[in-house]
N, C-alpha and C positions, 0 to 999 in steps of 0.2 A: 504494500500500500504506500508507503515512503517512498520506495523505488518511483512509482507513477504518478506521486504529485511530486516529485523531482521531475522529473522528465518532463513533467506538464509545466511546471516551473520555469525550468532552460530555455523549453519550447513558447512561451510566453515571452519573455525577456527577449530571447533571441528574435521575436518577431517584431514586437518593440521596437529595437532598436535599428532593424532596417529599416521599417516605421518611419524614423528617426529623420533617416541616412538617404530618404529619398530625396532627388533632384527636382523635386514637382514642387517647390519651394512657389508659391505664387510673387511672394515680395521679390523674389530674387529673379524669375523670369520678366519681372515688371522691369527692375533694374537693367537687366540684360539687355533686353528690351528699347530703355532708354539709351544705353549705351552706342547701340547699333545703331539707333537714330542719329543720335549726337554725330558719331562717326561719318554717315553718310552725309549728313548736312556740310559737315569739314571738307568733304569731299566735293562735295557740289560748289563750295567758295571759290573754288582754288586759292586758295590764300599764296601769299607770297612769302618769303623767307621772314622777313621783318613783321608782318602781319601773325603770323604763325608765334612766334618771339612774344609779341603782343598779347594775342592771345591764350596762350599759356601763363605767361603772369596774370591777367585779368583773371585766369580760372581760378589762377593758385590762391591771389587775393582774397577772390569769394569765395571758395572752401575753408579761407583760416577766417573770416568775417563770420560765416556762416556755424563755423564749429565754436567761437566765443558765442552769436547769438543763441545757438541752442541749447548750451552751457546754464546759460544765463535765462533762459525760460524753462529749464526743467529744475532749475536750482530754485525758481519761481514758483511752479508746482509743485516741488516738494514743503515749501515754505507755507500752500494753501493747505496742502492735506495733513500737515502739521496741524493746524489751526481748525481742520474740522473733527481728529481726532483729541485736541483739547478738551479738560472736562466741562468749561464754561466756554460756549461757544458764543467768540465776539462778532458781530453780526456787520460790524462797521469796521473789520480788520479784514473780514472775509472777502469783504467788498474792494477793499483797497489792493488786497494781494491781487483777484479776479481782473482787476484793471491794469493793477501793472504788467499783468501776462498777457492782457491784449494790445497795452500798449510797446510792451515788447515783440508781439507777431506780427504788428505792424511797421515795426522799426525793420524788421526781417525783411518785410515784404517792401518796403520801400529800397531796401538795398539791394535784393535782386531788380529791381525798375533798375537802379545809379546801374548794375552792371549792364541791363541792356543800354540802358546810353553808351556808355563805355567802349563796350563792342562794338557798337552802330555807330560810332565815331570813325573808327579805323578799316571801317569798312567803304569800298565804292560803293555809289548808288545801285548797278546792278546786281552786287552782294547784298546788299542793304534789303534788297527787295527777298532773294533768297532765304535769308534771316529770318523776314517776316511772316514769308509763305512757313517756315519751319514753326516758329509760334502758334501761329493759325492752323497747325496740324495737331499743336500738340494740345488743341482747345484752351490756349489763355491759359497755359500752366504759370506765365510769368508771377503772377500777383497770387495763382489761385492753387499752386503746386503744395505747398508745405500746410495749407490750410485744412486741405483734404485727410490730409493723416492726425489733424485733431478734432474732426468733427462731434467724437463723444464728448466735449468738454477737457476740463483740467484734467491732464493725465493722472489715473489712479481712482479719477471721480467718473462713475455714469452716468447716466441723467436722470436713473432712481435715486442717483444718491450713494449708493454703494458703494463701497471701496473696495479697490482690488491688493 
């Protein structure tokens, strides 16, 4: 009997974890996804040596912008869910934290707008155009990309209320 709920055991686990271990990752095909996109667009500029240069700094820029702003809206959200797990729940602090996390996803979303200036600067008018067709494909993700991944509310909070 031991022998067969081991075996059932192993046989569990071991399924689990290929489970686990599968490629069917949907965030990750989203990314991949993105990525291929990104790629082809680069392709369709033809960019020139010095644009290319350009380019890569402006990315590198917004990935360390972008990793201090999300730093600093999750350090936000944990500072709210502090506050709702408090035993005297301040109603007028809850409020203040709730504001500063939207006015820091707005601070986000304004600095992806500065990048697309940025890029659209260095770019010809008939890049320019390419650029836009590439936004326009990608439904207005400029302003509305990072938004979408917080649509339950303050991370860790649902909209029942619950905490995760």
């Amino acid at each position: 009997m031991q022998r067969t709920i081991g075996i059932l055991f192993l046989v569990f686990v071991t399924a689990s974890s290929l489970s686990l271990a599968q490629p069917d990752d949907p965030p990750r095909r989203m990314m991949e996804k993105r990525l291929e996109m990104r790629e082809m667009m680069m392709d369709r500029l033809n960019l020139t040596a010095d644009q290319k240069t350009q380019m890569q700094k402006l990315h590198i820029d917004m990935q360390k912008r972008q990793a201090q702003q999300s730093a600093k809206i999750r350090t936000a959200q944990l500072e709210l869910k502090e506050l709702f797990l408090a035993e005297k729940l301040d109603r007028s602090a809850i409020e203040k934290a709730m504001k500063n996390i939207a006015d820091l996803r707005q601070q986000a979303a304004l600095s992806r707008v500065d990048h697309w200036f940025a890029v659209n600067a260095i770019l010809t008018p008939e890049q320019q155009k390419i650029w836009k067709e590439h936004f326009s494909m990608m439904d207005g993700e400029l302003g509305e990309g990072m938004n979408r991944m917080h649509h339950r509310g303050p991370r860790g909070m649902a909209f029942h209320g619950g905490m995760r």
